[in-house]
C-alpha positions in Angstrom: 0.0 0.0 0.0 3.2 2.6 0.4 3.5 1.9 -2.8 0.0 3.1 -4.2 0.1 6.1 -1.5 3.5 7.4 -2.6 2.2 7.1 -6.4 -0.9 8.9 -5.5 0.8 11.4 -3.7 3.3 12.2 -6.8 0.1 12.2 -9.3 -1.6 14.9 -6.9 1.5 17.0 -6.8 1.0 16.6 -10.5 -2.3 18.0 -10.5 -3.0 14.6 -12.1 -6.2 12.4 -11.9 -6.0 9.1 -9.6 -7.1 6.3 -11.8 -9.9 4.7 -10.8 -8.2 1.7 -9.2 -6.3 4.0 -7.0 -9.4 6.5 -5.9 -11.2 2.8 -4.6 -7.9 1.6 -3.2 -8.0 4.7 -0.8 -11.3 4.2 0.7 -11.1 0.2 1.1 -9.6 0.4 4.4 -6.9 -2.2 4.1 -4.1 0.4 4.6 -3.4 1.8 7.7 -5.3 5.5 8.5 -2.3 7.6 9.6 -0.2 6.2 6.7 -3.5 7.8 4.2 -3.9 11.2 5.8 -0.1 11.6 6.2 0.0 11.0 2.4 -2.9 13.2 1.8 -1.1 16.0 4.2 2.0 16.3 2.0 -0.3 17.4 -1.0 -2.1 19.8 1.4 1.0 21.4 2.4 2.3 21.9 -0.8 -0.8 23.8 -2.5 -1.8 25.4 0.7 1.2 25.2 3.4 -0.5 25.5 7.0 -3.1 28.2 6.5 -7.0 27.5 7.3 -9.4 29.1 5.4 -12.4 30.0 7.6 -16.2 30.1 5.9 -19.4 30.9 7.7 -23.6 30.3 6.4 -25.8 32.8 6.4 -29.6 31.1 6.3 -31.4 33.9 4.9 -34.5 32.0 4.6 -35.3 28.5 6.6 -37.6 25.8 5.9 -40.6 25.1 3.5 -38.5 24.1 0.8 -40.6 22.6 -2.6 -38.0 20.2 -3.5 -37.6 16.6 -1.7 -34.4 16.0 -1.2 -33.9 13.0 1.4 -31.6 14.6 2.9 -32.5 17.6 4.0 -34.5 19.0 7.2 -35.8 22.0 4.9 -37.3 19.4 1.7 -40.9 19.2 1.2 -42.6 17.1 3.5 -39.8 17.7 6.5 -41.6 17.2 10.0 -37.9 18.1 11.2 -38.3 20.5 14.2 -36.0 23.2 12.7 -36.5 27.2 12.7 -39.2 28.4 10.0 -38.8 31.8 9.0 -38.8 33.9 5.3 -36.0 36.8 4.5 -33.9 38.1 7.0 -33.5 41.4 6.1 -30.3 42.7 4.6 -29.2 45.0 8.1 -29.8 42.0 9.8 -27.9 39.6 7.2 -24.7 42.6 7.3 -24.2 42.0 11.4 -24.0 38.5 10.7 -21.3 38.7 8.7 -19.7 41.8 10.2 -19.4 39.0 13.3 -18.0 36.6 11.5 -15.4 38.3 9.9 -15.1 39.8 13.6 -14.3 36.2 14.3 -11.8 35.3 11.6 -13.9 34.4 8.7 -13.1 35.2 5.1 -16.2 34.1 3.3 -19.2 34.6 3.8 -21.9 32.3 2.3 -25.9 33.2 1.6 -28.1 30.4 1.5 -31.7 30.3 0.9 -33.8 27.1 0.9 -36.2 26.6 -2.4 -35.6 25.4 -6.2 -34.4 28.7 -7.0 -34.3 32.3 -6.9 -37.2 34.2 -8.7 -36.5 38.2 -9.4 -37.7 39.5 -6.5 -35.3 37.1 -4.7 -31.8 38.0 -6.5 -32.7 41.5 -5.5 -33.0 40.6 -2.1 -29.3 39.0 -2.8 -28.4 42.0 -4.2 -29.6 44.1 -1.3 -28.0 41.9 1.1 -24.6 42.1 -0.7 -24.4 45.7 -0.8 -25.4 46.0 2.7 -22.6 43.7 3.5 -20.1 45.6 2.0 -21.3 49.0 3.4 -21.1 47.5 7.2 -17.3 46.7 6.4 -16.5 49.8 5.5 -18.2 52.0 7.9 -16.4 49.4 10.6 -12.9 49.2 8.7 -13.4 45.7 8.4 -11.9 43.9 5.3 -14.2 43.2 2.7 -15.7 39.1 3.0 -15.5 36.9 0.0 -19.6 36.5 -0.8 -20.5 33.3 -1.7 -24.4 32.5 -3.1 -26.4 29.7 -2.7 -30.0 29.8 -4.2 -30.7 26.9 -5.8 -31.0 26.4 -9.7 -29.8 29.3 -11.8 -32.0 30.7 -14.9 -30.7 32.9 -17.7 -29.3 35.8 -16.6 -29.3 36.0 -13.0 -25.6 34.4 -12.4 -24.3 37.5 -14.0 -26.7 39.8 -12.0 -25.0 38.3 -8.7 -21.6 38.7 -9.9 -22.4 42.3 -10.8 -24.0 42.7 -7.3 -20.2 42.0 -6.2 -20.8 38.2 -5.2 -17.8 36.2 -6.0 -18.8 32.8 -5.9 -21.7 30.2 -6.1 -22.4 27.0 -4.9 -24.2 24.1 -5.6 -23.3 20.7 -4.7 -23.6 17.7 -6.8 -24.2 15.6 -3.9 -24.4 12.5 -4.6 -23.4 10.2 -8.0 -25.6 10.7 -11.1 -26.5 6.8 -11.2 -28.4 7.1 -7.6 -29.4 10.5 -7.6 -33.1 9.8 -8.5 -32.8 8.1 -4.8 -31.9 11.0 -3.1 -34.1 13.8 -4.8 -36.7 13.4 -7.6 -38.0 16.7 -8.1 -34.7 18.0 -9.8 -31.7 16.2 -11.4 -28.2 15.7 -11.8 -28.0 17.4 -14.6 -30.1 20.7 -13.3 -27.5 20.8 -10.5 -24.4 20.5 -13.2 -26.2 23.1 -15.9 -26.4 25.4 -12.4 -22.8 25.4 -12.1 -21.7 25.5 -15.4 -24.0 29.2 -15.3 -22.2 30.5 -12.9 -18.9 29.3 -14.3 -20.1 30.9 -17.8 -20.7 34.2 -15.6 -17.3 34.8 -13.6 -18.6 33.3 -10.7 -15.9 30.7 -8.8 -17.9 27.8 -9.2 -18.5 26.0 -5.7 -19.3 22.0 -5.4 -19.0 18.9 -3.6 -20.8 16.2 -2.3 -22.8 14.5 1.0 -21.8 11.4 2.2 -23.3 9.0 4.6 -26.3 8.7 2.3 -26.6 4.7 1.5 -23.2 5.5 -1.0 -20.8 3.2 -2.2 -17.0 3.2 -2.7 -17.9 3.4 -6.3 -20.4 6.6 -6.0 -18.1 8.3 -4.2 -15.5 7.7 -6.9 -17.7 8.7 -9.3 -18.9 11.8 -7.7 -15.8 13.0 -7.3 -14.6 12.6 -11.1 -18.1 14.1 -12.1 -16.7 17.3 -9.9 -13.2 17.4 -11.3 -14.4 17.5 -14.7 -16.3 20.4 -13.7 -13.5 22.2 -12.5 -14.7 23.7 -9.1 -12.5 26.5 -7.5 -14.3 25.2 -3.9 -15.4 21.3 -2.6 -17.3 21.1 0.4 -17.3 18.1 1.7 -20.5 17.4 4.0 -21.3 14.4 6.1 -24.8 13.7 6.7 -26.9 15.2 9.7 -29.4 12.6 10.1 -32.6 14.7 11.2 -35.4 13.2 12.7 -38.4 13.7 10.4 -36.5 12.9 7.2 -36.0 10.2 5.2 -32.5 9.7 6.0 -33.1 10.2 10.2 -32.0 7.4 10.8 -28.3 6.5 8.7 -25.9 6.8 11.0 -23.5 4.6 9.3 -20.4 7.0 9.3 -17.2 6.8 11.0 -13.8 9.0 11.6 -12.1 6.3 9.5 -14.5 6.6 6.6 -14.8 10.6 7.1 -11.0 11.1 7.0 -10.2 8.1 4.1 -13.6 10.2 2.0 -11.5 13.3 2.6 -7.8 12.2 1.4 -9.5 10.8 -1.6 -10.9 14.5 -2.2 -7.4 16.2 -2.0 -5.9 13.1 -4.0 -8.6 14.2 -6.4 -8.4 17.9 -5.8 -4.6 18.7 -5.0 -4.7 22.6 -5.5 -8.6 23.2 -4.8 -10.1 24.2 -1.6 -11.1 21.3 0.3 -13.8 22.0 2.9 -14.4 20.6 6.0 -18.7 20.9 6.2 -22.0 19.7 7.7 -21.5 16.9 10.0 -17.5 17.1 11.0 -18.4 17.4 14.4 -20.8 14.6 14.8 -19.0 12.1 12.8 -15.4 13.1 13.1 -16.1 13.6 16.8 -12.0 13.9 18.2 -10.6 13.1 15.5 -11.4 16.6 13.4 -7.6 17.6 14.1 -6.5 15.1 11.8 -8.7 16.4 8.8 -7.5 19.2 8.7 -4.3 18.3 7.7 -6.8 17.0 4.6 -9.0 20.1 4.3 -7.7 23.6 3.8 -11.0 25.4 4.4 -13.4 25.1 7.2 -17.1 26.1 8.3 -16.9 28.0 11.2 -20.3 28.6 13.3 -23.7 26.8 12.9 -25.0 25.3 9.4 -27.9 25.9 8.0 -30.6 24.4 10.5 -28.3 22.7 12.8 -25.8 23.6 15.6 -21.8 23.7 14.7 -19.5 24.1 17.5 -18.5 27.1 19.2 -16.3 29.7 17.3 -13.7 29.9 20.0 -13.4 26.2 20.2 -12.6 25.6 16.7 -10.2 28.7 16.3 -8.2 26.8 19.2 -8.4 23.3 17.5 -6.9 25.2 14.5 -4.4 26.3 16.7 -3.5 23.2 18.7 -3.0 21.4 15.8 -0.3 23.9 14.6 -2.4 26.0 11.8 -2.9 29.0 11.3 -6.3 31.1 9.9 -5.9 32.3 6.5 -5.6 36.3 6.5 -8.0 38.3 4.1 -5.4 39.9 2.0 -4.0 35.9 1.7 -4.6 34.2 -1.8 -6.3 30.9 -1.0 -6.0 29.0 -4.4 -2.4 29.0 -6.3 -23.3 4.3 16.5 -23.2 7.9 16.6 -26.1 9.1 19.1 -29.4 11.1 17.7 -29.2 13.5 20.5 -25.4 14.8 18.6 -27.8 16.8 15.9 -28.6 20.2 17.9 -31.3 22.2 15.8 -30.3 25.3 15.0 -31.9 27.9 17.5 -30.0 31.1 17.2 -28.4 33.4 14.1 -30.3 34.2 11.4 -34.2 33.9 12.3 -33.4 34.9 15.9 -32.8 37.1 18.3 -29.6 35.1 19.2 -25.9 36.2 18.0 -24.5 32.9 15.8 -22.0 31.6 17.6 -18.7 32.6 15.5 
């Protein structure tokens, strides 16, 4: 298995592709766990040394979501006890952020739940952007990256965001094309790859990656992740299921640190000089052994998700710390049986009268 590690490790400093062999190699298991992540770790230090990019989510909108996809505690149908609300306003959406960047955080990252945005709602975007951007300057705080997440794009409005002054937009693939009917039938695969080639098209920095712990195998993972390097993503967040009660999904709780962190060297095999992110579910699945992804990932979520609970800011700034890292500065180029109880809903940010928890 040295062998196969050392080879993958000179491909990746090659910006080459594993071959497919290889990429299922990595997640069998049959090599030792330190030996993967310490081969993964020399690529991540090459492309991105020790820094840690720090990203937060801004829900702008929660819950009551028209599409179904299993995985989610927003989809249609969704008896998940999570906070309801429609648009925070723009003011609101601007302290948020100035917090977060407050904290650390370099990008900042809109979200709204629905199939995507209607006029009315990239206004709303572009309301929110500007807002953002006047809060940093009446503060003297440096300007956040802005990244968008709506939902399916139609014609035009990728290049109305990027003239707003956002500089990316994401939209994960998810999961492999051959199961994706599984996971969500009311859009497809390809909807989700047009999406991104739109904002591509547009100047956005396209943003993609994947869940896992959904039912996958070895092979969808492999998939997925050639699907995503042939689309060319500047950004791959790499989520690990949150299995709330009241979806489909509630109750998969197959994952384990040694899957999470063998899922993640595969990504930065696959993805030597792109930023890797550490996403949804890292705390719950990772548990203690978080430090050693992020010798894997160079970019993290900092704060709560969406509708759940992340960890305290303070907590993970120190983990960055104790594992000898250091936060990525704003004027820094970036790119050359778990328990049920672990999923804490979401009750304060956005929709609240409670500060997030950067």
């Amino acid at each position: 298995m040295a062998d196969l590690l050392d080879e993958l490790t000179r491909k990746a400093l090659r910006r080459e592709r594993p071959t497919r062999e290889e990429a299922l190699a990595v997640l069998a298991g049959e090599d030792e766990l330190l030996e993967v992540v310490a081969a993964g770790a020399r690529v991540r230090r090459r492309f991105f040394g020790r820094r840690v990019k720090l990203n937060t989510i801004i829900n702008m909108k929660s819950g009551l979501c028209p599409e179904d996809c299993s995985y989610c505690s927003q989809r249609l149908g969704s008896t998940a006890e999570i906070l309801k609300y429609s648009w925070i306003t723009p003011e609101d959406a601007a302290r948020t952020a100035g917090r977060a960047v407050d904290a650390g955080v370099k990008r900042v990252c809109l979200v709204a739940s629905g199939r995507g945005p209607g006029d009315r709602d990239v206004r709303r975007i572009e309301d929110t952007i500007a807002a953002i951007r006047e809060d940093a300057a009446e503060n003297g705080r440096p300007e956040a990256e802005i990244c968008v997440c709506l939902g399916l794009l139609q014609e035009g409005q990728a290049e109305r965001l990027r003239e707003a002054g956002a500089h990316a937009y994401s939209h994960n693939l998810n999961t492999s094309e051959e199961r994706y009917s599984e996971i969500c039938t009311t859009h497809t695969f390809a909807d989700r790859v047009d999406t991104l080639q739109r904002a591509a098209a547009s100047g956005l920095s396209p943003c993609s990656g994947a869940i896992f712990g959904m039912g996958e195998s070895d092979g969808d993972i492999v998939d997925l992740a050639f699907a995503l390097r042939e689309l060319d993503p500047d950004s791959v967040p790499v989520n690990f299921l949150i299995p709330f009660e009241g979806t489909p999904l509630g109750d998969r709780w197959e994952l384990t640190p040694d899957r999470c962190l063998r899922i993640l060297a595969l990504f930065r095999f696959c993805f030597p000089d792109v930023e890797v992110r550490l996403a949804g579910g890292r705390e719950i699945h990772l548990r203690s052994l978080q430090p050693l992804a992020l010798h894997l990932a160079n970019s993290v979520f900092l704060g709560d998700y969406l509708t759940s609970e992340g960890r305290p800011g303070a907590d993970d700034r120190q983990m960055i710390a104790d594992a000898g890292f250091t936060i990525e500065g704003a004027d820094e180029a970036t790119l050359p049986g778990a328990r049920r109880d672990l999923v804490a809903i979401r009750r304060r940010g956005a929709g609240t009268e409670e500060p997030a928890n950067t």
